[in-house]
MMTF fields as JSON, N, C-alpha, C and O atoms, coordinates in Angstrom:
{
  "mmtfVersion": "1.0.0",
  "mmtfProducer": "UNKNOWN",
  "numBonds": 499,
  "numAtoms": 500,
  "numGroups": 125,
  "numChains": 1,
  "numModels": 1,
  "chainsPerModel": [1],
  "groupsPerChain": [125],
  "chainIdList": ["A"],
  "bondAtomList": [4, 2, 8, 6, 12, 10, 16, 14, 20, 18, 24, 22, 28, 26, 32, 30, 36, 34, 40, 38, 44, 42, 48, 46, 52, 50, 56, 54, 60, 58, 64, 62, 68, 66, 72, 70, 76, 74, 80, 78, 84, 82, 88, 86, 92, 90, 96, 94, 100, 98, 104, 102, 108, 106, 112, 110, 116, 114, 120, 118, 124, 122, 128, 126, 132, 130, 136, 134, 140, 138, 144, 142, 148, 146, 152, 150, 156, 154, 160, 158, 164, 162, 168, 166, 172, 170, 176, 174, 180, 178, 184, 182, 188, 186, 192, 190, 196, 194, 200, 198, 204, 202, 208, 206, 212, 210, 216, 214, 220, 218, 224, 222, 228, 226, 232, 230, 236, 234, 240, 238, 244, 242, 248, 246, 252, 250, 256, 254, 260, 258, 264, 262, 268, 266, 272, 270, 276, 274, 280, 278, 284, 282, 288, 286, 292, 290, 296, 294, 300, 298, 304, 302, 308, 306, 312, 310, 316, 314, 320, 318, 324, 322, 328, 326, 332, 330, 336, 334, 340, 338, 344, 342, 348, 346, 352, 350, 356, 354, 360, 358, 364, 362, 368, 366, 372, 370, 376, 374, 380, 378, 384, 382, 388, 386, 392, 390, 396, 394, 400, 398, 404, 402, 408, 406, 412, 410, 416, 414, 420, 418, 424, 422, 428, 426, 432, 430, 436, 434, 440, 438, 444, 442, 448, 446, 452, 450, 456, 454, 460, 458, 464, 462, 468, 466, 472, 470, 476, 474, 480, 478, 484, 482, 488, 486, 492, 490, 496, 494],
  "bondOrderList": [1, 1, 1, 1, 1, 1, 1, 1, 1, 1, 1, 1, 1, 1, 1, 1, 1, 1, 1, 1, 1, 1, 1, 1, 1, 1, 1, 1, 1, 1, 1, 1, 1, 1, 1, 1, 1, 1, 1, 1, 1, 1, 1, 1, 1, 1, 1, 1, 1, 1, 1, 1, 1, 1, 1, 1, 1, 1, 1, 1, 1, 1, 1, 1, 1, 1, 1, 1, 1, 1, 1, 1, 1, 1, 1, 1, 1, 1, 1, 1, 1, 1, 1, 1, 1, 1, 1, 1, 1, 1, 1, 1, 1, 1, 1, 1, 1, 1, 1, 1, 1, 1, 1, 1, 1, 1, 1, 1, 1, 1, 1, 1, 1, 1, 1, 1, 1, 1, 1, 1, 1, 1, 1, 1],
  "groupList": [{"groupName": "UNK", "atomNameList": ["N", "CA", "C", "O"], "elementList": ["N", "C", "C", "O"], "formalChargeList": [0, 0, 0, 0], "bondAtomList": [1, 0, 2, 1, 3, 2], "bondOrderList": [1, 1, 2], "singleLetterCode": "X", "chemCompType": "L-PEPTIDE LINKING"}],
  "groupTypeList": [0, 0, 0, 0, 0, 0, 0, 0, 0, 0, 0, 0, 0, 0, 0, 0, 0, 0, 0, 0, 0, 0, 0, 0, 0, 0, 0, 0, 0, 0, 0, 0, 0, 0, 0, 0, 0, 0, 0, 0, 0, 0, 0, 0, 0, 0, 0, 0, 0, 0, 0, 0, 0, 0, 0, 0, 0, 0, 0, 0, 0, 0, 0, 0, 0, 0, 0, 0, 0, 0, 0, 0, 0, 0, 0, 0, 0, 0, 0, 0, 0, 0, 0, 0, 0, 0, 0, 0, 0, 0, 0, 0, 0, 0, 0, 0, 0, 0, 0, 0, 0, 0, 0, 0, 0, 0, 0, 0, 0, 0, 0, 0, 0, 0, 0, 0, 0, 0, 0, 0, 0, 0, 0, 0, 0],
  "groupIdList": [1, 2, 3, 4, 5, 6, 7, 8, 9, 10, 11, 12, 13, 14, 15, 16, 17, 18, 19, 20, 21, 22, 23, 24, 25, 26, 27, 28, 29, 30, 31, 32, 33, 34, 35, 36, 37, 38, 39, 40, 41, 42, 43, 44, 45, 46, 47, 48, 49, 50, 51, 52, 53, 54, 55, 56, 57, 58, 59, 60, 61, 62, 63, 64, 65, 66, 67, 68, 69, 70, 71, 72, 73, 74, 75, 76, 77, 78, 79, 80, 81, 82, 83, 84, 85, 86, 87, 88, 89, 90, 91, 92, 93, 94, 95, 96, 97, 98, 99, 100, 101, 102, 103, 104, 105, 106, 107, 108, 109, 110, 111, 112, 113, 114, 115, 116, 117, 118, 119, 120, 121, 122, 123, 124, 125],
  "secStructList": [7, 7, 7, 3, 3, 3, 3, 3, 3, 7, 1, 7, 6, 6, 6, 6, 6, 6, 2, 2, 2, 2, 2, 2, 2, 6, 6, 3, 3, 3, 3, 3, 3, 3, 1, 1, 7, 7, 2, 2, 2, 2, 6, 6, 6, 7, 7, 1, 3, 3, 3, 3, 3, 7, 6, 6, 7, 6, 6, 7, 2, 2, 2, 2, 2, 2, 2, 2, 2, 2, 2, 7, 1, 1, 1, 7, 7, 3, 3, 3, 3, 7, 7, 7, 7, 2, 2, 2, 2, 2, 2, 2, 2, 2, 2, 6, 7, 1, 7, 3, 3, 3, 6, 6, 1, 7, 2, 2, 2, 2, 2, 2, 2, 2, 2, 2, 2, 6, 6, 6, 1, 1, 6, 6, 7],
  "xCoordList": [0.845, 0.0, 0.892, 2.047, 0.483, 1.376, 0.79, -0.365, 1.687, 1.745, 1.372, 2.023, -0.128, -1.005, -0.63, -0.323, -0.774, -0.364, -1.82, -2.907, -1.706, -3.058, -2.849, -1.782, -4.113, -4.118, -5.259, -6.229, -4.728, -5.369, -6.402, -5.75, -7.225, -8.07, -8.643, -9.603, -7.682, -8.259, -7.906, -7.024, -8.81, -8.983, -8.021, -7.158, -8.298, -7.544, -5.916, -5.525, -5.246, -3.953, -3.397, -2.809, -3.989, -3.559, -3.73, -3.136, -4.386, -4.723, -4.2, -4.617, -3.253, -2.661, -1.469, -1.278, -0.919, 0.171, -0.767, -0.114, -1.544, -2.592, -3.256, -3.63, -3.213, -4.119, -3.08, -3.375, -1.784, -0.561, -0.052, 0.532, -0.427, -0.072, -1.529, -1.421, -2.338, -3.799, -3.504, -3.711, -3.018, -3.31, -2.223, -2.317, -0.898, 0.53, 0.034, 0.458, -0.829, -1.025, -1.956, -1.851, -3.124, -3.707, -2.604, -3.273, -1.798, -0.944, -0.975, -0.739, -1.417, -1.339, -0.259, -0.142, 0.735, 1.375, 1.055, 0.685, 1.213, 0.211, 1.648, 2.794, 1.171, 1.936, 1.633, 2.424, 0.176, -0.352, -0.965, -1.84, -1.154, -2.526, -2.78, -1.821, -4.157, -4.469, -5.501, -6.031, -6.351, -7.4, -8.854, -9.918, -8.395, -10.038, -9.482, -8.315, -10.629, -10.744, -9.699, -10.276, -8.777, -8.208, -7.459, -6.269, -8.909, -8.571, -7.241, -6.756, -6.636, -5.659, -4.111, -3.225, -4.31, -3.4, -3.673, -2.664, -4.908, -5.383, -4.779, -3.964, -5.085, -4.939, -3.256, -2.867, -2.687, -1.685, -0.464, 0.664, -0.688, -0.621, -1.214, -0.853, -2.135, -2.977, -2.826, -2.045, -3.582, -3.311, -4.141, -5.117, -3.632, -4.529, -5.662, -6.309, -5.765, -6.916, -7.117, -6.13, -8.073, -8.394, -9.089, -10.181, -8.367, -9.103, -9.733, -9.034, -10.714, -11.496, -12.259, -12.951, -11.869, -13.224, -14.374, -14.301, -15.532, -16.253, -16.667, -17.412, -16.555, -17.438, -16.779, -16.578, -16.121, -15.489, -15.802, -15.194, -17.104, -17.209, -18.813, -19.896, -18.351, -20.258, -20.624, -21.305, -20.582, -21.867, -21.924, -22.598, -21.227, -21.915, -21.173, -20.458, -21.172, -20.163, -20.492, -19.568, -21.755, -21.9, -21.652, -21.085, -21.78, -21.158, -20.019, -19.709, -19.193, -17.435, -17.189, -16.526, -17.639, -17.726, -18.009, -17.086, -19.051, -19.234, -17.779, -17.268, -17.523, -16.194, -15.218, -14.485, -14.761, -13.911, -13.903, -13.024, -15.526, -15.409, -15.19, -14.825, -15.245, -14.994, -14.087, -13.844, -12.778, -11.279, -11.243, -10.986, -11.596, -11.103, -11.621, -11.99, -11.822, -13.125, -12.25, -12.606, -10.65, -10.291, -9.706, -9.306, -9.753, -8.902, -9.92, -10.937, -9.543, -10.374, -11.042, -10.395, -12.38, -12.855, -12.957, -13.341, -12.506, -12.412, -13.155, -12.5, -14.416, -14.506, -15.053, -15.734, -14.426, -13.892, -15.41, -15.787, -16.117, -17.246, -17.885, -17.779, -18.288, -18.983, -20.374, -21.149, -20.576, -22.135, -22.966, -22.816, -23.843, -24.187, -25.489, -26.221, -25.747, -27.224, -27.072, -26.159, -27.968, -27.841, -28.015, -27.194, -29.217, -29.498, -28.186, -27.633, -27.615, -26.3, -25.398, -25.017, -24.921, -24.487, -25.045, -24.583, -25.546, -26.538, -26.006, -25.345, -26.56, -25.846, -24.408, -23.917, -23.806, -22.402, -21.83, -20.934, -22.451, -22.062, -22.23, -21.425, -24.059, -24.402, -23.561, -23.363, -22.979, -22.529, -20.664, -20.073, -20.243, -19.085, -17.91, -16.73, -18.586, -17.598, -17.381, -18.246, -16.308, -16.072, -16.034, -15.916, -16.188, -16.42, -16.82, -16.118, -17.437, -17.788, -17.157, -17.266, -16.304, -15.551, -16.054, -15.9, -16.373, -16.845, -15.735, -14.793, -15.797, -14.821, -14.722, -13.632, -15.944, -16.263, -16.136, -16.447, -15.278, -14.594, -13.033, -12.065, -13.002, -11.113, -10.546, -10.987, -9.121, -8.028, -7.892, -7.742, -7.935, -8.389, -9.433, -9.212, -10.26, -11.589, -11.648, -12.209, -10.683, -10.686, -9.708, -9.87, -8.678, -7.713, -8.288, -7.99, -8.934, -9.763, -11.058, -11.34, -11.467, -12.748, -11.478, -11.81, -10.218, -9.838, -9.358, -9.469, -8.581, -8.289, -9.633, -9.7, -10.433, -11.245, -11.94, -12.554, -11.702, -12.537, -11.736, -12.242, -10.393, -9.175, -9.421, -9.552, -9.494, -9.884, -11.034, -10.987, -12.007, -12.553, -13.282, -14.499, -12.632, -12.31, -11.987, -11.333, -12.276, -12.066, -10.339, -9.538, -10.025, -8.109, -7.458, -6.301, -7.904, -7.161, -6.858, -6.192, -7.854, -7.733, -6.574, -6.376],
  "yCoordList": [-1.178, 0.0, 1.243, 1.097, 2.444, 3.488, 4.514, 4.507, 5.107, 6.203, 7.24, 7.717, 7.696, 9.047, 9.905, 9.762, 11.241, 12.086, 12.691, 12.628, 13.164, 13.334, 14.384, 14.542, 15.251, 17.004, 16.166, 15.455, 16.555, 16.447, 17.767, 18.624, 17.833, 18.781, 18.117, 17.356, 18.676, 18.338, 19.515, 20.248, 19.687, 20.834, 20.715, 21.529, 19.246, 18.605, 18.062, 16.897, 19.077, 19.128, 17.448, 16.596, 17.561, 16.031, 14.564, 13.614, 14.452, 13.223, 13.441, 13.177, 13.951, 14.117, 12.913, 12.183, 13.346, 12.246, 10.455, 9.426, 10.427, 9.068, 8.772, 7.723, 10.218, 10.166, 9.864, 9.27, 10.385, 10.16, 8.742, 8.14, 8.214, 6.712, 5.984, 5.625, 6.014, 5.471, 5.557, 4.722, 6.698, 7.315, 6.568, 5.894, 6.497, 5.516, 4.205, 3.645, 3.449, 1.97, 1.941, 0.935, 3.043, 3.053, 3.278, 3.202, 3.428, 3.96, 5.286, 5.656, 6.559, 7.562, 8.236, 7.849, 9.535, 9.926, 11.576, 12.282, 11.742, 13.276, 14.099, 13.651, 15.486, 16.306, 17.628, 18.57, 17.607, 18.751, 18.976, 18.11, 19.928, 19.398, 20.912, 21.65, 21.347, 22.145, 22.156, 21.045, 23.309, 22.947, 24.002, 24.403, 24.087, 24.527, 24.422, 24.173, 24.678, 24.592, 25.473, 25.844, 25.879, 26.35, 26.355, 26.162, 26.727, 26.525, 26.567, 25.487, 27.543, 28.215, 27.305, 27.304, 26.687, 25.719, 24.59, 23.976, 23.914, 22.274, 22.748, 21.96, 23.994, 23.809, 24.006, 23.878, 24.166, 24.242, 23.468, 23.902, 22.25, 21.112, 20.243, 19.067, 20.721, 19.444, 18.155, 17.424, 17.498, 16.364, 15.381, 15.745, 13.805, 13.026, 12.199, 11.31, 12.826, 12.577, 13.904, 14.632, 14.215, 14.986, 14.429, 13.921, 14.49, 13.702, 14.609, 15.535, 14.558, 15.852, 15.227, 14.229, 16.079, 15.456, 16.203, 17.156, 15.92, 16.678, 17.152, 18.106, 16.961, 16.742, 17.679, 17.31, 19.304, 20.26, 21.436, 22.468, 21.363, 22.325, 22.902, 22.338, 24.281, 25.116, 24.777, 23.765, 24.986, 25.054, 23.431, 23.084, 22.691, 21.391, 20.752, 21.255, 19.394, 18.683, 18.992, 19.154, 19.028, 18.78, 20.197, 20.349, 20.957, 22.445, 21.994, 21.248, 22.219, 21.796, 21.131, 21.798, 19.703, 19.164, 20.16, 20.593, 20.386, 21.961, 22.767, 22.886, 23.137, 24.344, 23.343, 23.752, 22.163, 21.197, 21.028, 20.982, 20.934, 20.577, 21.66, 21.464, 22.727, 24.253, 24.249, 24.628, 23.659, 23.594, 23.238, 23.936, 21.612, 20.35, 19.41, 18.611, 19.235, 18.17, 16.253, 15.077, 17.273, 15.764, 14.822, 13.664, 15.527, 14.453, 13.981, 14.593, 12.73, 11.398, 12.684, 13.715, 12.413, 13.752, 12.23, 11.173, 12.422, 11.025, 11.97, 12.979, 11.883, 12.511, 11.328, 10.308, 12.052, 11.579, 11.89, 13.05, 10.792, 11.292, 10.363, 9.143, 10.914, 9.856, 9.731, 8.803, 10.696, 10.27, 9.285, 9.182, 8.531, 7.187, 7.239, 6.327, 9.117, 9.315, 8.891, 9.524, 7.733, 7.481, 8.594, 8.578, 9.879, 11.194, 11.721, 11.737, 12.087, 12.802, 12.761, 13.702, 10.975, 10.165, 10.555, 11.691, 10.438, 10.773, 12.048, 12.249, 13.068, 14.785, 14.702, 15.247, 13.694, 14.177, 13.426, 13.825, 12.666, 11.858, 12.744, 12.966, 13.32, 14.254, 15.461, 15.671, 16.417, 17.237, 17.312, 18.246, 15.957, 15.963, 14.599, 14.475, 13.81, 12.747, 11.77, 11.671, 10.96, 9.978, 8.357, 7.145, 9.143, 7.597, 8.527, 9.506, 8.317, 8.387, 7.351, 6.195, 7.627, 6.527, 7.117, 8.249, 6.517, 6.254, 6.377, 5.588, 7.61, 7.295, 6.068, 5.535, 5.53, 4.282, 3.279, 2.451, 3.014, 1.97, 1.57, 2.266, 0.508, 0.38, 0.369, 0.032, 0.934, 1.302, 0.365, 0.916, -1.267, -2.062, -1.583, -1.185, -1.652, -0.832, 0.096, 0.181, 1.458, 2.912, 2.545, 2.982, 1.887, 1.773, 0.568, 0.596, -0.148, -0.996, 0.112, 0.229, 0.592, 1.584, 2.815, 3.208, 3.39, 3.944, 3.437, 3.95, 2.063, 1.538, 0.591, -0.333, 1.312, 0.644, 2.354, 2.497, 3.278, 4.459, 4.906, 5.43, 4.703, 5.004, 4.184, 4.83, 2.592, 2.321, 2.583, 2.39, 2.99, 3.639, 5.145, 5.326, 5.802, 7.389, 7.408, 6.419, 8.567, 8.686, 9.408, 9.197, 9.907, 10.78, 9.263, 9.123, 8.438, 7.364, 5.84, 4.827, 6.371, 5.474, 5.94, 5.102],
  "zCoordList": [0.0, 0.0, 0.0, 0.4, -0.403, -1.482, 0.145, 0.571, 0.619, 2.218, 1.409, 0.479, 1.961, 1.829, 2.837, 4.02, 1.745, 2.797, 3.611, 3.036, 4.748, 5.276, 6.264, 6.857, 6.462, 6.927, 8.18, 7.917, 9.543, 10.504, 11.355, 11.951, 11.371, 12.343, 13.569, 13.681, 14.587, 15.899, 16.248, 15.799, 17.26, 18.564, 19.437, 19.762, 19.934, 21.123, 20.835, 20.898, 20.559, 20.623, 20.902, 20.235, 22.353, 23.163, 22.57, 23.081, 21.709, 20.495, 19.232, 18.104, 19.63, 18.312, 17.591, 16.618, 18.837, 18.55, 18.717, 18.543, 18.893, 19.287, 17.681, 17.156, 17.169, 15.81, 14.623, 13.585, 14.96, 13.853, 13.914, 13.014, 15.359, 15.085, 13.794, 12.621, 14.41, 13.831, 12.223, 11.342, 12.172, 10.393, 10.081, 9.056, 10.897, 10.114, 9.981, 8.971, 10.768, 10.592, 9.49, 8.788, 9.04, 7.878, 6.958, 5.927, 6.679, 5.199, 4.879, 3.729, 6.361, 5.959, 6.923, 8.086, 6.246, 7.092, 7.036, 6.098, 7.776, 8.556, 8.049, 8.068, 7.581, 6.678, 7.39, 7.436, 8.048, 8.639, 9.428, 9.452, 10.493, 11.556, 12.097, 12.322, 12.297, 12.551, 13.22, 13.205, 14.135, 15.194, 14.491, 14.963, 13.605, 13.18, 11.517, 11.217, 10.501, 8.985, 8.305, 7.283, 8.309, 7.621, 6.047, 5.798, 4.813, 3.771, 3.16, 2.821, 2.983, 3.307, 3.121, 2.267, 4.198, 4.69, 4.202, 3.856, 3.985, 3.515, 2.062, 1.581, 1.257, -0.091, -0.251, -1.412, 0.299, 0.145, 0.576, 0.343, 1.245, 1.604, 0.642, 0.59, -0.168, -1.228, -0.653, -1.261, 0.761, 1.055, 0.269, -0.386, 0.365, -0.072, 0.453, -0.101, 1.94, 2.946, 3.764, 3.875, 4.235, 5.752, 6.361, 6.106, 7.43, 8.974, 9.828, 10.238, 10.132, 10.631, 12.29, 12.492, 13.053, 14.51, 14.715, 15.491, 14.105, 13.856, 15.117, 14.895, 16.344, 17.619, 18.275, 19.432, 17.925, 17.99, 17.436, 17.72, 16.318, 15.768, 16.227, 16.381, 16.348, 17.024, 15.873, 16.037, 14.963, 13.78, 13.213, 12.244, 13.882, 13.395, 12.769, 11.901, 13.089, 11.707, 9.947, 9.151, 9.597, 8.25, 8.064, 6.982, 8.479, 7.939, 7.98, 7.051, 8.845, 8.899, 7.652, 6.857, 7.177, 6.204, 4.901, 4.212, 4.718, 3.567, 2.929, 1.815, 4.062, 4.025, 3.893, 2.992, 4.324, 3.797, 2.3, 1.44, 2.321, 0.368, -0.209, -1.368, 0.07, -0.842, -1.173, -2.319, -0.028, -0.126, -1.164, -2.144, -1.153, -1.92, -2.151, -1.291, -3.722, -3.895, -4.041, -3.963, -4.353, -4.53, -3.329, -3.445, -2.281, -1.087, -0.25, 0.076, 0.112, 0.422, 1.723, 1.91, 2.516, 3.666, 4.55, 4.049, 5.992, 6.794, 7.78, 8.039, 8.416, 9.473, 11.072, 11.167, 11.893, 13.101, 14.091, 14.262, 14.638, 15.708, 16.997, 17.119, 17.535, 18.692, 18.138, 18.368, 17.441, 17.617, 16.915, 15.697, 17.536, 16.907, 16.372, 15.986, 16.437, 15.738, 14.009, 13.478, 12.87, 12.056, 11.05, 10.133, 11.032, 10.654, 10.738, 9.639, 11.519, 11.733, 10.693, 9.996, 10.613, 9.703, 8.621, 8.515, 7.97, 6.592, 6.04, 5.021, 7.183, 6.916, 6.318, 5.329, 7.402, 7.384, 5.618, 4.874, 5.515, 3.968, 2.611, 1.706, 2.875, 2.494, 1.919, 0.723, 3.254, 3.317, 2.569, 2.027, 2.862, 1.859, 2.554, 2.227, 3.448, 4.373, 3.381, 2.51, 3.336, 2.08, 3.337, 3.155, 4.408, 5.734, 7.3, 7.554, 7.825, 9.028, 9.863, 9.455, 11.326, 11.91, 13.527, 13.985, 13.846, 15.53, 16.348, 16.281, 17.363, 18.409, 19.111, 19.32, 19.534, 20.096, 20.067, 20.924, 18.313, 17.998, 18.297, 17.994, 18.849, 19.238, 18.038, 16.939, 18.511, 17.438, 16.212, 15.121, 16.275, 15.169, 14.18, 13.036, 14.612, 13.947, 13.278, 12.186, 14.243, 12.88, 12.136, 10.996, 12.263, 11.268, 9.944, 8.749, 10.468, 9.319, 8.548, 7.356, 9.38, 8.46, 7.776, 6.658, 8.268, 7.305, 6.321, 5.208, 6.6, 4.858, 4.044, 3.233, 4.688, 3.771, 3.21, 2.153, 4.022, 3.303, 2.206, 1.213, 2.354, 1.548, 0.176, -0.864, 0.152, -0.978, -1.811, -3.025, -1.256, -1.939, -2.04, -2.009, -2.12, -1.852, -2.973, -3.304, -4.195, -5.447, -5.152, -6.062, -4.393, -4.293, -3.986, -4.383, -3.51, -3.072, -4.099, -3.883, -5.469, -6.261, -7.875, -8.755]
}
């Protein structure tokens, strides 16, 4: 498997280094990381994933998602959440997510739902 480069958004500073392991066992290696949307910076980095925690943003994940896609229509959108509302889910796919991944799942788990969002993610093919 071919190492993606990948733009991190977390708030929480402190999961960071927890999130750069996760993304290395998927085949991605983190190039960037920042704590709110910053177009700016994603486009100029052109990563081939963004990892996003949606469960940080006032106006909502699927907005967050929105302004993600304005950036960039071509890098895989991975967004990061607890919430197990299925509606939510829907929005967030809707709105521009290429996988929805559950905090709630152990580290096996997100790293299997990211190489599986990765294969099929149109930047990842």
């Amino acid at each position: 498997m071919a190492i993606l480069s990948a733009y991190v958004i977390e708030p929480q500073v402190v999961f960071l280094a927890y999130l750069r392991q996760i993304l290395a066992e998927a085949g991605l290696t983190v190039v960037a990381t920042s704590n709110q949307i910053d177009g700016r910076d994603i486009a100029a980095h052109d990563p081939a994933a963004i990892f996003v925690d949606l469960d940080f943003f006032d106006r909502g994940g699927p907005n967050a998602l929105c302004k993600i896609r304005q950036v960039t229509r071509s890098a895989a959108v991975i967004a990061f959440s607890g919430s197990d509302d299925p509606t939510y889910a829907a929005s967030c796919y809707i709105s521009g997510a290429d996988a929805l991944i559950s905090k709630r799942d152990g580290e096996e788990s997100v790293v299997s739902s990211l190489r599986q969002a990765l294969a099929v993610a149109p930047s990842a093919n």
